[in-house]
C-alpha positions as CSV (number, residue, x, y, z in Angstrom):
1,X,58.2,2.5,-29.3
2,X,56.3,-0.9,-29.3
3,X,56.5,-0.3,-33.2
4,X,60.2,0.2,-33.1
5,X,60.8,-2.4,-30.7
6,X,59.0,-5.3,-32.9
7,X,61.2,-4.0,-36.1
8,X,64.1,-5.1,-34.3
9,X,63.0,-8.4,-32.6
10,X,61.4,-9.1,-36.3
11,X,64.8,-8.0,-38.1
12,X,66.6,-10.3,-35.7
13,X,68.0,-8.2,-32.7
14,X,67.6,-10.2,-29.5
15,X,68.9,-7.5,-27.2
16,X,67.7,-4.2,-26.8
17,X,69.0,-1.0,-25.1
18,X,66.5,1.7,-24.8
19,X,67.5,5.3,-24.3
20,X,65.3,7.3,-21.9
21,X,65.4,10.9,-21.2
22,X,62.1,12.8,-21.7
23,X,59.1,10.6,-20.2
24,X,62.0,8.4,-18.8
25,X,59.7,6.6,-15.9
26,X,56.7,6.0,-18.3
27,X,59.1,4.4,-20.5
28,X,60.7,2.1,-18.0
29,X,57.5,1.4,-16.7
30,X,55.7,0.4,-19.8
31,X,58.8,-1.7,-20.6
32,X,58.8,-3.7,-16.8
33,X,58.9,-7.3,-17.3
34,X,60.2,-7.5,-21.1
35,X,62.8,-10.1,-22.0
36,X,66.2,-8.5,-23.8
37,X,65.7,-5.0,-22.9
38,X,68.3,-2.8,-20.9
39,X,67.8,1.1,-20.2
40,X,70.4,2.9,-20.3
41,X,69.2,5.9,-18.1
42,X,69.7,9.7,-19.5
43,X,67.4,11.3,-17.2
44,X,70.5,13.6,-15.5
45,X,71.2,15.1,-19.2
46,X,69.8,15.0,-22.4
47,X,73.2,13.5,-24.6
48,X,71.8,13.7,-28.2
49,X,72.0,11.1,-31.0
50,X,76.1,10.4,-30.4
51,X,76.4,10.9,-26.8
52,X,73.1,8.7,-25.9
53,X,74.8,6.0,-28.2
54,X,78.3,6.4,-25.9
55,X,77.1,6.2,-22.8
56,X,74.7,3.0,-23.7
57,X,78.4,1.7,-25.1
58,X,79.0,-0.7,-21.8
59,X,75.3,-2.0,-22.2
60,X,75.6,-2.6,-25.9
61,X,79.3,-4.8,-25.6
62,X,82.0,-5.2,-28.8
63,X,81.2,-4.7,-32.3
64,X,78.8,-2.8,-34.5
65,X,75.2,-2.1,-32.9
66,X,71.8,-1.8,-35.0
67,X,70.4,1.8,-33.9
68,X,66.7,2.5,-34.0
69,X,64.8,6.1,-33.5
70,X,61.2,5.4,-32.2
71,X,59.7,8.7,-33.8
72,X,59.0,7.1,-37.2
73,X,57.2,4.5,-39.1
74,X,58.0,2.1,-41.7
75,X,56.6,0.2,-44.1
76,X,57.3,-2.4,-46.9
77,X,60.4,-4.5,-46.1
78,X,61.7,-4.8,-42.5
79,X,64.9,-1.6,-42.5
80,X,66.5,-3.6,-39.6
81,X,66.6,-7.1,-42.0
82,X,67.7,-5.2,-45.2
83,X,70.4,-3.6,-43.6
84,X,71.6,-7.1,-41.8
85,X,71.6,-8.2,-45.2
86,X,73.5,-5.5,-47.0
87,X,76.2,-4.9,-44.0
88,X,80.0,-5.3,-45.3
89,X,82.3,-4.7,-42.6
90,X,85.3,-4.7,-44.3
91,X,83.8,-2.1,-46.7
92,X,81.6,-0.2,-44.2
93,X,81.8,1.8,-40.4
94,X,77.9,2.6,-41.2
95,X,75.0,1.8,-43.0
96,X,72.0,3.9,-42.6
97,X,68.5,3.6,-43.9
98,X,68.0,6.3,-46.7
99,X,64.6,7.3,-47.8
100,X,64.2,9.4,-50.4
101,X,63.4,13.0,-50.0
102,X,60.3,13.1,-52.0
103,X,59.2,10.2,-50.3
104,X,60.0,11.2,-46.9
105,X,56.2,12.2,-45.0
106,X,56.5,14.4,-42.5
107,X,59.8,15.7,-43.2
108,X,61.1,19.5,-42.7
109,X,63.3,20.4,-44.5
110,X,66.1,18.9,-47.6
111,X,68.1,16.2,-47.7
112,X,70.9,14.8,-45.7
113,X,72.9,12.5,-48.0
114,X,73.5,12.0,-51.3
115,X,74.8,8.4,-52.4
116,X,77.0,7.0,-55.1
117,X,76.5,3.8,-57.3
118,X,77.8,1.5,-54.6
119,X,76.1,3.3,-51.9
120,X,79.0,5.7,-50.7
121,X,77.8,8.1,-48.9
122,X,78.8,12.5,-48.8
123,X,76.6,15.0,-47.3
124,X,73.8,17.1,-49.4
125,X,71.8,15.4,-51.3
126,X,68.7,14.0,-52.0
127,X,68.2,11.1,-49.5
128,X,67.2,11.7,-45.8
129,X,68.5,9.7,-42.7
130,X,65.5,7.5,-41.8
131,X,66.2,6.3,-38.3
132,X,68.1,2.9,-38.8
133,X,71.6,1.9,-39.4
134,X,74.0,-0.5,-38.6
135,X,77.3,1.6,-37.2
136,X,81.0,0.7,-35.3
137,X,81.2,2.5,-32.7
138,X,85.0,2.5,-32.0
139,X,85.8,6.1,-33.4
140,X,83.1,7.2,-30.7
141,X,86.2,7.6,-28.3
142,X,87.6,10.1,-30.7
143,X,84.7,12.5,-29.1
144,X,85.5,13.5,-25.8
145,X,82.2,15.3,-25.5
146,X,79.4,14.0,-23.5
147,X,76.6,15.2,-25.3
148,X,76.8,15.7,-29.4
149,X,74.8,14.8,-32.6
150,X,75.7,11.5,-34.2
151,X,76.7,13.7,-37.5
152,X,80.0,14.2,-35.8
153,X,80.7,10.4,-35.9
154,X,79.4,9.9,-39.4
155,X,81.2,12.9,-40.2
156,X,85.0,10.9,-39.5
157,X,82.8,7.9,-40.9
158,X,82.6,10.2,-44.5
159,X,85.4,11.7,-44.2
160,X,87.0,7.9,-44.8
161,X,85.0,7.0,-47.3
162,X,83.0,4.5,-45.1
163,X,79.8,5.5,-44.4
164,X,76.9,4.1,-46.6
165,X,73.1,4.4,-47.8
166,X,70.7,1.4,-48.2
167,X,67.6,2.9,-49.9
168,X,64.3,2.0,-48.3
169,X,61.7,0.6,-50.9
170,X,58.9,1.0,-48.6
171,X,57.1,3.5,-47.4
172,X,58.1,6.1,-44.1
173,X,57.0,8.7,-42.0
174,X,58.3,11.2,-39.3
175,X,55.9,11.1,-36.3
176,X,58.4,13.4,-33.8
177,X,56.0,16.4,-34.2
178,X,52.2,16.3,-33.3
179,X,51.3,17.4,-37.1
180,X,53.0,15.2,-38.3
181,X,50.8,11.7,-37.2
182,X,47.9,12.5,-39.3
183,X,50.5,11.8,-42.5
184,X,51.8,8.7,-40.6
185,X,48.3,7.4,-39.7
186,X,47.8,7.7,-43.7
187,X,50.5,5.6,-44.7
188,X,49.8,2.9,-42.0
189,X,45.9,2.9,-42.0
190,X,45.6,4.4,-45.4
């Protein structure tokens, strides 16, 4: 988390909403004191990717928000920065950090995305979703669930022809599943 949390002050986010559910307490704990970070509490329900991201919604204010999972490491180039960089709202309703499947340590299983010349996005494909993006969340009010997986926003998202890929040059690894750290300890430590 301290990882994640530095991308973002680094990439330029100077407020923070953390999402806590499993380990809630420790979280809040270990964050106590910490300039620019809210909780947005999920301890009554676990909400997934898209319904965490609603209900943080009157924490996080207007406009499009930088989203972060804390379960993997980057490195090279800062993901948050490039994406800053690369966002086009009048083209774009998201911009997710791709890495490339063969690239991707850790990783179970194919691709998510596939991406055009200019970065369009469809699903299937050779790319997998690495944990970053910039995203609107407007169309989140088209889900009247509480708790659901982000895909169903990025679904409407592709289904418009406005959800993008940025592809990350560095390197990236899943630490989510206790096997998995070894391979992340490699690409950090080496």
């Amino acid at each position: 988390m301290d990882r994640a949390l530095d991308l973002a002050r680094e990439g330029g986010v100077a407020e923070v909403v953390v999402n806590t559910h499993y380990l809630g307490e420790q979280i809040v704990t270990h964050l106590a004191g910490r300039e620019g970070i809210t909780i947005s509490d999920e301890s009554d329900a676990l909400l997934e990717t898209g319904g965490g991201l609603k209900k943080a919604l009157p924490l996080l204010g207007a406009g499009p928000v930088v989203t972060l999972n804390p379960d993997v490491v980057w490195t090279g180039a800062n993901p948050i920065a490039a994406l800053r960089e690369a966002w086009d709202p009048a083209r774009m309703d998201a911009l997710l950090a791709l890495i490339p499947l063969r690239a991707a340590r850790g990783r179970i299983g194919g691709g998510d995305f596939a991406m055009d010349g200019e970065g369009r996005l469809t699903r299937k494909g050779n790319f997998v979703y690495g944990g970053a993006q910039i995203i609107k969340t407007e169309r989140l009010a088209e889900i009247g669930d509480a708790a659901f997986s982000l895909n169903r926003l990025w679904d409407l998202m592709l289904a418009d022809g406005r959800a993008f890929g940025l592809a990350h040059k560095g390197g990236w690894g899943d630490v989510g599943r206790p096997d998995a750290i070894p391979l992340a300890e490699e690409l950090l430590y080496g």
